[in-house]
N, C-alpha and C positions, 0 to 999 in steps of 0.2 A: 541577343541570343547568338550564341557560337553554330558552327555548323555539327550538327549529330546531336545536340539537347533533346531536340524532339523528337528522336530515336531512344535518346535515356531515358527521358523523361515518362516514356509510354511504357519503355520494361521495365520500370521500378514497382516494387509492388507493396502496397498500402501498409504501415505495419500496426494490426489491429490490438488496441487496450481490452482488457477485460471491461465490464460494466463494475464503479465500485458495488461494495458489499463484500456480506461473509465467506470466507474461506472454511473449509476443514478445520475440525478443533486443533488443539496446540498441543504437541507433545508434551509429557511428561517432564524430559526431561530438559526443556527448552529454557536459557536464561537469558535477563535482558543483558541488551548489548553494552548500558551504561551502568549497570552497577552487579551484573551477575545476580541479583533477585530469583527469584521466580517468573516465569515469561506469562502472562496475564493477556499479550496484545501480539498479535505478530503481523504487519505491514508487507505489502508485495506493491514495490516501487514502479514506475510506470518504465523507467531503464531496464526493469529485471532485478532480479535480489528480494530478500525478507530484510527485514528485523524486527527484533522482538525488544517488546518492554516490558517492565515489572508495573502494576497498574498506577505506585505513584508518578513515575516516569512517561508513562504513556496517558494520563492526563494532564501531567506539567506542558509538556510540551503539544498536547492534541493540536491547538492553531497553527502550527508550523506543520506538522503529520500529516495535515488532512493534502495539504498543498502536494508531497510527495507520491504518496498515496494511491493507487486504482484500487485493491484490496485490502481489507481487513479479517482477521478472527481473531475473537474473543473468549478467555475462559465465561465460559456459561453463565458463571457466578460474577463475572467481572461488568460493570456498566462505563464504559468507556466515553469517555466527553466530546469525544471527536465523531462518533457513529452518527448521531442526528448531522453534523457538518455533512459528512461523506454523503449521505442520502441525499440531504439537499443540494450539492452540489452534480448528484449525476442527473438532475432532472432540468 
């Protein structure tokens, strides 16, 4: 330990993740990031940021997603293959 860590150490202040789960619905006019589709899933990264997929894109890739991940929303009509991951994962 250097001298003044535990003066840093004590002002750093925690930085808090949401709980995963749903977000607000998806805009309208929202398209995925990998092929410009229709955005069906939109991801709020634990860095900060979204992205949105098109619903084939966003179950291709769900097992890698969920990793990324603290938030998701889904179009209503959309059943996303990562959602049960995400659940089980915040418990």
């Amino acid at each position: 330990m250097f001298i003044g860590d535990e003066q840093r150490r004590k002002a750093m202040t925690p930085t808090l993740t949401p709980p995963a789960g749903n977000l607000s619905g998806l805009a309208a006019d929202e398209r995925c990031d990998r092929c410009n589709a229709a955005g069906k899933l939109r991801l709020t990264l634990a860095g900060g940021g979204d992205l949105v997929f098109c619903g084939h894109h966003a179950n291709r890739y769900a097992e890698d997603l969920v990793k990324i991940a603290v938030q998701f929303s889904a179009d209503p009509e959309f059943t996303w293959r990562g959602a049960n991951m995400m659940s089980n994962s915040s418990n």
